[in-house]
N, C-alpha and C positions, 0 to 999 in steps of 0.2 A: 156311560150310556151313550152307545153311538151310532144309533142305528135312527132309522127314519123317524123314527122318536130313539134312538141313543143316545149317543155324547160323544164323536169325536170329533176331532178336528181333520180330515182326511179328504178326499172326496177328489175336485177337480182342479181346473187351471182358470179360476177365476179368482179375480179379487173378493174379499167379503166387507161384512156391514162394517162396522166399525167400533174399536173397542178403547176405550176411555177408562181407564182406570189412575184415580188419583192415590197416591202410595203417599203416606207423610212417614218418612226415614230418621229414626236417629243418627246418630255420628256413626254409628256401628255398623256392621255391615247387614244384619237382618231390618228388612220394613218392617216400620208397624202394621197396624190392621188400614187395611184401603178403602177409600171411598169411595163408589160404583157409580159413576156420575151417568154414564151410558151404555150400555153393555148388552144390545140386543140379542144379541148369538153370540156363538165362539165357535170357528172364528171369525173373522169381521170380511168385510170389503177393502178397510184396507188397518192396519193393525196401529192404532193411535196410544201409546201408553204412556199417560199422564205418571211419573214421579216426582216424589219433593225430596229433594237433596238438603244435606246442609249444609251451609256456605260461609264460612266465620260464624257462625252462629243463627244464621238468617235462614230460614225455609224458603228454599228456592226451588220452584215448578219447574220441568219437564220432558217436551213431550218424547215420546221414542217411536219413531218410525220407523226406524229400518232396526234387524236384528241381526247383529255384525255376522254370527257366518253364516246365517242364511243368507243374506246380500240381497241380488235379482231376484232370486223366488221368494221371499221372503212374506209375499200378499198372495200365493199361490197354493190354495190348501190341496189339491194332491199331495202335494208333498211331505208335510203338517199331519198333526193329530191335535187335538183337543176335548176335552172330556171333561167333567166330573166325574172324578173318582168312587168306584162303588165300595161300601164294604159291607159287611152281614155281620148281625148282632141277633142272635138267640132265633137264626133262619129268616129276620127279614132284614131284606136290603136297603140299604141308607146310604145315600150321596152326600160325599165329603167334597176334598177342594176342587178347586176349579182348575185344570192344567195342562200349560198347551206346550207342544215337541216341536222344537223348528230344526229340520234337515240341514244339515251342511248343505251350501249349495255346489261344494268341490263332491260328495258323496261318491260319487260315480268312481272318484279316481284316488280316495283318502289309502286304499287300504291295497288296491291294485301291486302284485307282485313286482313292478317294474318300478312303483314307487319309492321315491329318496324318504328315508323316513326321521332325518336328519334335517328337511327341508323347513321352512317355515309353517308351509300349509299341513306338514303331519302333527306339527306342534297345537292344532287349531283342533276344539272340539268336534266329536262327530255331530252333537246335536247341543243345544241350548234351551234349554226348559224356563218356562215362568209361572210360578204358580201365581195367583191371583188372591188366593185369599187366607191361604194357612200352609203348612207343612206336611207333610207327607211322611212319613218316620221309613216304613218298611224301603223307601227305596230314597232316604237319606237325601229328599226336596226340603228347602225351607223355602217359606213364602219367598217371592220375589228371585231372580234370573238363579239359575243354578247350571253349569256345564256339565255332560257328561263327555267322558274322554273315553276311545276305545284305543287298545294297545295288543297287537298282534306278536304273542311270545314265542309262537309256531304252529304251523298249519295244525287247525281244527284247537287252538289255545289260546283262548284270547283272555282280556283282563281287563276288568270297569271299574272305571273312577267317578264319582258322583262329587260335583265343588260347587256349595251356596256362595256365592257373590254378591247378593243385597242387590242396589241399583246399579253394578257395574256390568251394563251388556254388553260392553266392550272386551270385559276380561277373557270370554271365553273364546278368544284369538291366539291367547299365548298356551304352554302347557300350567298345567297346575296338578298338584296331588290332592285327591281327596279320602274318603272312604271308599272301601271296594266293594264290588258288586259280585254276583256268582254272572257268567256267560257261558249261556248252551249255544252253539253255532250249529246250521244246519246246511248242508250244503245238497239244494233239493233239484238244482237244474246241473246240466253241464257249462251251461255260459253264463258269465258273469253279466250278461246285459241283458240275462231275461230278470235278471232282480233288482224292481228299480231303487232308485237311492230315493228312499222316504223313509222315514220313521211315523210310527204306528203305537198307540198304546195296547196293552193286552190284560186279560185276565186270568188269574189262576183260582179256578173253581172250588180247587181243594182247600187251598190257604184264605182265599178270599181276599190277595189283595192284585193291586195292579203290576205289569211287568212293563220293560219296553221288548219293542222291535223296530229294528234296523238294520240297512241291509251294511255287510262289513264285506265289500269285496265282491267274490262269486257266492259268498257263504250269505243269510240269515241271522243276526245275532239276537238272541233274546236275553235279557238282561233284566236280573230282579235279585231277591235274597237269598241266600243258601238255600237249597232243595226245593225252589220252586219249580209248579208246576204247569208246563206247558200247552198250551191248547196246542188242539189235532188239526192238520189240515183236513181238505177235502178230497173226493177223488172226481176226475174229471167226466166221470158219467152223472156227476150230479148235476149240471147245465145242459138244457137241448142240444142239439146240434141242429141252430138255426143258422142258415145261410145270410150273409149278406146280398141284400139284391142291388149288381155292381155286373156291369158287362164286362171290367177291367179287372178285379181284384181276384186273386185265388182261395179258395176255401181255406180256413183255418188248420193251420197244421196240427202233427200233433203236442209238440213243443207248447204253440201257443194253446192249445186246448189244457194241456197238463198245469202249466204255470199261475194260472190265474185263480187255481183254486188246492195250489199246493202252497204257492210263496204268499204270505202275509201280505205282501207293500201292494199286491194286487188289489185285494180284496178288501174288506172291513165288515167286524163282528162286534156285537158289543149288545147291552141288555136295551131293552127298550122300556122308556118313558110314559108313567102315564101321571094324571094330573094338573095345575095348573098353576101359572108364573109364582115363585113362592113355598110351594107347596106340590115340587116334583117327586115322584117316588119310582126307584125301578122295578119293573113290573118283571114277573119271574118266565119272561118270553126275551128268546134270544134269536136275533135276526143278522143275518152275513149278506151283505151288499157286493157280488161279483159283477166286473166287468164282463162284458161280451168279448170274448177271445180275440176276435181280430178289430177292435177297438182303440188299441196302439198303433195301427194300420189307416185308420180312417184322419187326413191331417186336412183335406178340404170341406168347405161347407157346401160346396156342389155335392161331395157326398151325401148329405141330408138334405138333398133340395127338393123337396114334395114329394119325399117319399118314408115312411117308418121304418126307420133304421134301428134293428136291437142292439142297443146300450147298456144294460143291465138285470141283474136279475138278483131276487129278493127272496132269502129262504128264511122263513120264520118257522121256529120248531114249534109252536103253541099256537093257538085261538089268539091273535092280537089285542082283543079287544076296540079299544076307540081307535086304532090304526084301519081297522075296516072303512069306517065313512072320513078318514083323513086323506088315505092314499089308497083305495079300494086294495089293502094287504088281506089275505087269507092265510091260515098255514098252510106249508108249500112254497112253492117254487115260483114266483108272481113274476112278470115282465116291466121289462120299463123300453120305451122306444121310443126318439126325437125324431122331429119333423120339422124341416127349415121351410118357410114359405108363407102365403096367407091359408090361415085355418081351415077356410072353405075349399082351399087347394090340394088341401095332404089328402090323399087320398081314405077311402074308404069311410070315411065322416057320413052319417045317415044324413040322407035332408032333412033341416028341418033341427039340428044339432045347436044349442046355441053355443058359441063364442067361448069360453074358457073368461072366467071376470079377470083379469090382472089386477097385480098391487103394483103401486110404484114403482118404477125400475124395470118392471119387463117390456121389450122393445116388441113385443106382438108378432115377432117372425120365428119364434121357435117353440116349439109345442113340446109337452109330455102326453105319453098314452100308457096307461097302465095297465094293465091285462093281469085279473087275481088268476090265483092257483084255480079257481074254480070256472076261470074263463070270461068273467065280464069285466068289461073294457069302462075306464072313467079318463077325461081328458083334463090337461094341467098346463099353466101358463111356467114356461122355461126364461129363467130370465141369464144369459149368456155375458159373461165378462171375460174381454178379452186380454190375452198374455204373449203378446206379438216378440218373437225374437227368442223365445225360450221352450225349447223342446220336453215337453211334459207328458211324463209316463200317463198310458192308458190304463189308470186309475179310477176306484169310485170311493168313495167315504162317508160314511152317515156326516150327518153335518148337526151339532151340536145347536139350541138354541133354546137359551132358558124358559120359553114358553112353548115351544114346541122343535119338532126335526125333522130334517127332509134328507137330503142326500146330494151330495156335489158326484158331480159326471163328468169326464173330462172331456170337450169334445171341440171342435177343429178352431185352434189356433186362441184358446181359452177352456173353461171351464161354465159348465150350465150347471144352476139349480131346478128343481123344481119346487114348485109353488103350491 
């Protein structure tokens, strides 16, 4: 579930809350069952993961902040996915484990035609998975860190290896064999740099369970069991053709118009969430979070300085439900637009408007405006975390959070939530 009430881990170029989880390990390589000491969302601010090792015999704590090949992006969920896994049992849908996909942070350059594939860094997983609380069967996760490896046999041929490693996050830097995966590769653009290096989880409607994506190259790799089935992209007439208001910038090509709602890593689809901490259920409404086409284009905050800039866009195929008074969602095609400034300065704000209330952590200079399919506007406290130094795809992603879901927005020189 990863939509604004989903479940992924996707989204922007910000740090998140922070995730504690205490694992107590036997000598073996599978944890046991974890103890959830703090686990506000998935994923966090900044990714904290408590394990107990054992050590001659002694339970020995911890913590794991960095996830070796994610590296530098590693607290950047544009990049990332995270979720609870859905699955359907007699047509109603039930949320299993908890599980988050970290990108190679070499991504961009793992699977690249000119690449040595004899070097060290091809020997390195594409991606590192951690489940959090249980095993996954159809796609061969055991609780706790698991590698996947992709291997390129010949153009449009690829091959996946799924390898549980218990609490070794380290491992998934060398090669390893595991069990195989089926890979459908899709090669949707002409350039390999309109597909950015993120992994993504997905779902197959027919079978009911979860798949990955990532991107392998210039190609798309989806990755799941024998005969799984694919979701559809979109086609590029399903997003406005809203201008950005920019005296500098040129209108959206058609490249960038096509790719954002053809290639996966763009975008983010997943069921939405209704319910309460506990006691979450997916609800049979399914919402796709696309960026605004020339959104990979926008890299200053003078771009957003008192004025509403579209950022995204919200397609719910059903009646949302409690998504209406959360994020004013309708079905349809609902807007999301940020605004850098003091509130009373963004423009078009009725007098008389009050204030947007902040939670802790928002710095009170970045606004959301939402705009439903039916056209009424509700305003939201953005709270902005920045990722200085690291060039981060114009990406969006439901954002996962055990009591409720918003959506990560990548935007200049960091990643914004809303609130």
């Amino acid at each position: 579930m990863d939509a604004m009430a989903l479940g992924k881990w996707g989204g922007c170029a910000a740090v998140m809350a922070a995730i504690i989880v205490a694992i107590a390990c036997s000598s073996g390589p599978k944890p046991a069952a974890p103890i959830v000491a703090s686990r506000p969302e998935c994923p966090v601010d900044s990714v904290d993961i408590l394990v107990v090792d054992t050590l001659h015999g002694v339970p020995t704590p911890r913590h794991i902040t960095n996830i070796p090949v994610a590296g530098p992006i590693t607290n950047i969920p544009e990049f990332h996915d995270c979720q609870r896994f859905i699955g359907n049992t007699g047509g109603d849908l039930k949320y299993g484990p908890l599980v988050a996909i970290f990108a190679n942070h070499l991504l961009d350059s793992l699977y690249i035609r000119q690449f040595d594939p004899t070097s060290a860094e091809a020997q390195q997983a594409a991606g590192e998975i951690y489940s959090y609380d249980r095993a996954y069967d159809p796609l061969y996760i055991q609780q706790g860190f698991n590698c996947l490896y992709l291997r390129k046999k010949a153009p449009g041929n690829w091959e996946a290896q799924m390898v549980p490693v218990g609490n070794d996050e380290k491992a998934c830097l060398t090669s390893h064999r595991g069990k195989t995966l089926t890979v459908v590769s899709k090669q949707l653009m002409h350039d390999e740099k309109d597909v950015p290096p993120v992994a993504r989880w997905d779902y197959d409607t027919v079978h009911h369970r979860q798949y990955i994506g990532i991107k392998c190259g210039e190609e798309w790799c989806e990755i799941g069991q024998t005969g799984f089935e694919t979701s559809a992209g979109h086609h590029p007439g399903i997003l406005r053709d809203e201008p950005i208001p920019s005296a500098t910038l040129a209108p959206a090509t058609p490249t960038e118009k096509a790719r954002v709602v053809l290639v996966k890593g763009w975008y983010d689809e997943q069921y939405l969430a209704e319910g309460t901490t506990g006691d979450l259920k997916p609800m049979h409404v399914r919402g796709t979070a696309f960026p605004h086409p020339m959104l990979d284009r926008l890299k200053n905050v003078s771009d957003f300085s008192l004025k509403w800039i579209p950022s995204a866009y919200l397609l719910l195929d059903s009646d949302p439900g409690p998504y209406k008074s959360k994020l004013n969602l309708d079905k349809g095609l609902n807007g999301m637009y940020l605004c850098e400034g003091a509130f009373k300065d963004c423009p078009g704000v009725a007098p008389g408007t009050k204030e947007p209330k902040c939670p802790a952590g928002a710095d009170h200079r970045w606004w959301g405006k939402i705009i439903s399919a039916r056209g009424d506007s509700v305003y939201r406290c953005v709270h902005r975390r920045t990722h200085n130094g690291v060039e981060i795809p114009g990406a969006v992603r439901w954002r996962w959070k055990e009591d409720d879901e918003t959506m990560w927005v990548r935007c200049p020189q960091g990643c914004c939530t809303v609130n």
